[in-house]
Every structure is written in C-alpha cells, then in structure tokens.
N, C-alpha and C positions, 0 to 999 in steps of 0.2 A: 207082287213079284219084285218091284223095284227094292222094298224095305229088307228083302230077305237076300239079295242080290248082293245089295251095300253091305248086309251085317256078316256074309260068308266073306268077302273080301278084306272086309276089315278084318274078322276075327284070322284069315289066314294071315295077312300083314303085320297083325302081333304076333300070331305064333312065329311066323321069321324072325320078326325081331328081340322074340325070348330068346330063340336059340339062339341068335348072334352075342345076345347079351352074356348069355350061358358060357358060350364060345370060346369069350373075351374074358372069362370070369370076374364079371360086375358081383356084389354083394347080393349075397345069397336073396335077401330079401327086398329086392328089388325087381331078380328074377321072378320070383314067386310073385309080386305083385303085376307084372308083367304076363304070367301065366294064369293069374287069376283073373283079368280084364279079360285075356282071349279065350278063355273059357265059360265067361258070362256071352261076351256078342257071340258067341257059335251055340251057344243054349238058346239065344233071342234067335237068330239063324233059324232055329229047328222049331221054335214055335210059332215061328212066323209062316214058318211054309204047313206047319198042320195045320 
C-alpha cells in the first residue's frame, strides 16, 4: 500500500506539473517528456495495487 500510495502522488504531481509546463508553453518536447514520466509512475501505480 505504501509503494502504490507514493507512485499515485507522484504520478499526479507530474501530471500538474505537465500542465503548468503546457500552460506556460515550455518546448514541446519537454512537455512530452514530462507527460511520459507521469504516465509510466501511474502504470507502476496500477500494477502495484493488482
């Protein structure tokens, strides 16, 4: 529970921080690199809790 706890928190903490980055319009691919870290910890997230 702790592992999966940490990996929803963080993965929602970058999803904020893509959007703000999005927001702000940082380089395209920096956003994407940003969107693709918080979309790996929310896949670890969901395998950790099945």
């Amino acid at each position: 529970m702790p592992s999966t706890l940490m990996l929803i928190v963080l993965a929602a903490t970058l999803a904020v921080v893509t959007l703000q980055a999005w927001r702000l319009g940082n380089e395209r691919r920096d956003v994407v690199l940003l969107g693709t870290f918080s979309a790996t910890l929310g896949l670890g997230a969901v395998a950790t809790a099945v």
